[in-house]
C-alpha positions as CSV (number, residue, x, y, z in Angstrom):
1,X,76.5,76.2,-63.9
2,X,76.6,74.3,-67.1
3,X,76.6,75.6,-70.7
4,X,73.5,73.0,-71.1
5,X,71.7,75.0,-68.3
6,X,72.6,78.8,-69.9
7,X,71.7,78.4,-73.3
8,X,67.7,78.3,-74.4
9,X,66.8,74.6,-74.8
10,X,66.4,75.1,-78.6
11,X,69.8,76.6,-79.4
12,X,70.6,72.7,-80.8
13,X,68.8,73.5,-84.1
14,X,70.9,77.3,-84.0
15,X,74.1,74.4,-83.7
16,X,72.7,72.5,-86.7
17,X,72.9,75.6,-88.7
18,X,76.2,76.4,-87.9
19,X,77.0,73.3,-88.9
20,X,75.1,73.3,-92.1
21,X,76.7,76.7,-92.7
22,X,80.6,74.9,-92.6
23,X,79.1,72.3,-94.7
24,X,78.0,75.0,-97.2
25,X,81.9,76.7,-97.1
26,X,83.5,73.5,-97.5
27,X,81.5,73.1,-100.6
28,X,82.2,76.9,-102.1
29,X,85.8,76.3,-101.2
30,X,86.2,72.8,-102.6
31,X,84.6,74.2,-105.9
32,X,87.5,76.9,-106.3
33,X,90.1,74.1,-105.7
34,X,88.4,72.2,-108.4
35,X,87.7,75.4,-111.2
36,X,92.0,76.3,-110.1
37,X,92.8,72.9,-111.1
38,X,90.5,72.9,-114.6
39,X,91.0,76.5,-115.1
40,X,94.7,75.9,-114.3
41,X,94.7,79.0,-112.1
42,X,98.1,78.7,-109.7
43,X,98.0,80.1,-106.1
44,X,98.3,82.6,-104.6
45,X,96.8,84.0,-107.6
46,X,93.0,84.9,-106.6
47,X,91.6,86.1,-110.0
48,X,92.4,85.1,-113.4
49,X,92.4,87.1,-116.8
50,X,91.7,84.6,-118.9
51,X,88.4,82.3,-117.4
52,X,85.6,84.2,-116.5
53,X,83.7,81.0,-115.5
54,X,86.8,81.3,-112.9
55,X,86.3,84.1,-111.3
56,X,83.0,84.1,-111.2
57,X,83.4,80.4,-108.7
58,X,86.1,82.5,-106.8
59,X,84.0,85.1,-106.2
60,X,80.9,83.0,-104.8
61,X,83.6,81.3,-102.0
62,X,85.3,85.1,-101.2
63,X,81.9,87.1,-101.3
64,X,80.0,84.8,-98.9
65,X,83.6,84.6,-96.5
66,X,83.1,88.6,-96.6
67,X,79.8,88.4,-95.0
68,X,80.1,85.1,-93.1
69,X,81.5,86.8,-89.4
70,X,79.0,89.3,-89.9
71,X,76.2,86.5,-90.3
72,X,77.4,84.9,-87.2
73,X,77.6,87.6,-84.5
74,X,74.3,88.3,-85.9
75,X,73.2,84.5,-85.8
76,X,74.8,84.1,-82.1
77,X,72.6,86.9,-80.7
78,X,69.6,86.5,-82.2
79,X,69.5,82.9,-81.2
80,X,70.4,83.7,-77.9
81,X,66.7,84.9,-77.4
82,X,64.6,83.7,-80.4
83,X,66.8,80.2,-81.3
84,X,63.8,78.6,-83.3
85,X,63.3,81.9,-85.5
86,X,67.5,82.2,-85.8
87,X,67.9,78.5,-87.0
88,X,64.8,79.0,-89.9
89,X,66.5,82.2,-91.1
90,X,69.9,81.1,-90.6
91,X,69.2,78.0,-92.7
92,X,67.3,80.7,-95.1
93,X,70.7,82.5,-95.2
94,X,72.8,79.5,-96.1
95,X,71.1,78.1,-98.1
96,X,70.6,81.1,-100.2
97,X,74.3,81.1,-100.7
98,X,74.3,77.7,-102.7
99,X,71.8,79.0,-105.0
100,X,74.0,82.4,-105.4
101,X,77.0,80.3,-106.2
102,X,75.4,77.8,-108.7
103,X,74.3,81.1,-110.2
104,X,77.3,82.4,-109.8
105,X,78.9,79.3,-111.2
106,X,77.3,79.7,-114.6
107,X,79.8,82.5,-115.5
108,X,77.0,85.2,-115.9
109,X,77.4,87.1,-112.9
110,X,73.4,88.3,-113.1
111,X,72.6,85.1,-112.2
112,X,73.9,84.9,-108.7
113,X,70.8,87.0,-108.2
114,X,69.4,83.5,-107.5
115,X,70.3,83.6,-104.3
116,X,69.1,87.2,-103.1
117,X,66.1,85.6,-100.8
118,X,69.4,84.9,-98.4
119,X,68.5,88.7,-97.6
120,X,65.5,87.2,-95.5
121,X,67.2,85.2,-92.9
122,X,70.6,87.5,-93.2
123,X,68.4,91.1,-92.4
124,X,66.1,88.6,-90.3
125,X,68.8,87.9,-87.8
126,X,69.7,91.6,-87.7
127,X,66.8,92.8,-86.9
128,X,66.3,90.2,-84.5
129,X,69.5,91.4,-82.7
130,X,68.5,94.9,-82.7
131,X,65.5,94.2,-80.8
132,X,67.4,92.1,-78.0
133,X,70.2,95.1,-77.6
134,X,66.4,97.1,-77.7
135,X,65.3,95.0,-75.2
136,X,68.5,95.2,-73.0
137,X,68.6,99.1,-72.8
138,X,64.7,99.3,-71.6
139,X,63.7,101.1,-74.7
140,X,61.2,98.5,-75.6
């Protein structure tokens, strides 16, 4: 048995996200090797206590990183079943988290708020996944 024959013949556009979801990352962390080099931030230091505008740009690449493995063992099982509904809210999800870091970016951290509708495709997914491990156990 092939991979091609086990997975639901719209998982491609689930792959497409994940792709568009490293696109996204490389982006976040290409901006905090840029705002280290004009902020003149040295690693391994993560935060600075001078530039605010710095942080805040460190903080949009770390913050989604924290959530990203959750998003994709969430992502993974809900487009295991429902893969058209898992790519929409994936790409929801991701690209909620480049408007949070041009929010982000502007130095006021308030203004990452921009990005909150990523709540959509990330809770989407989740509840997706609990009604599959539902599904699974027979109690619906």
């Amino acid at each position: 048995m092939e991979l091609l024959d086990i997975l639901p013949p719209r998982f491609g556009y689930v792959i497409l996200t994940y792709l568009y979801s490293w696109i996204m990352l490389t982006y976040l962390g290409v901006k905090v090797g840029g705002a280290r080099k004009k902020y003149n931030v040295k690693y391994p230091t993560m935060y600075s206590d001078k530039e605010q505008v710095f942080n805040c740009i460190q903080r949009a690449h770390q913050n989604t990183l924290e959530v990203y493995p959750q998003w994709l063992v969430f992502q993974t099982i809900a487009a295991l079943v429902y893969p058209t509904a898992a790519a929409v809210l994936g790409a929801i999800w991701v690209t909620s988290r480049f408007s949070y870091a041009w929010g982000y970016y502007t130095g006021d951290p308030a203004k990452r708020m921009h990005g909150v509708y990523g709540y959509i495709g990330l809770f989407g997914v989740i509840f997706l996944s609990i009604s599959i491990a539902l599904q699974l156990l027979g109690i619906i």
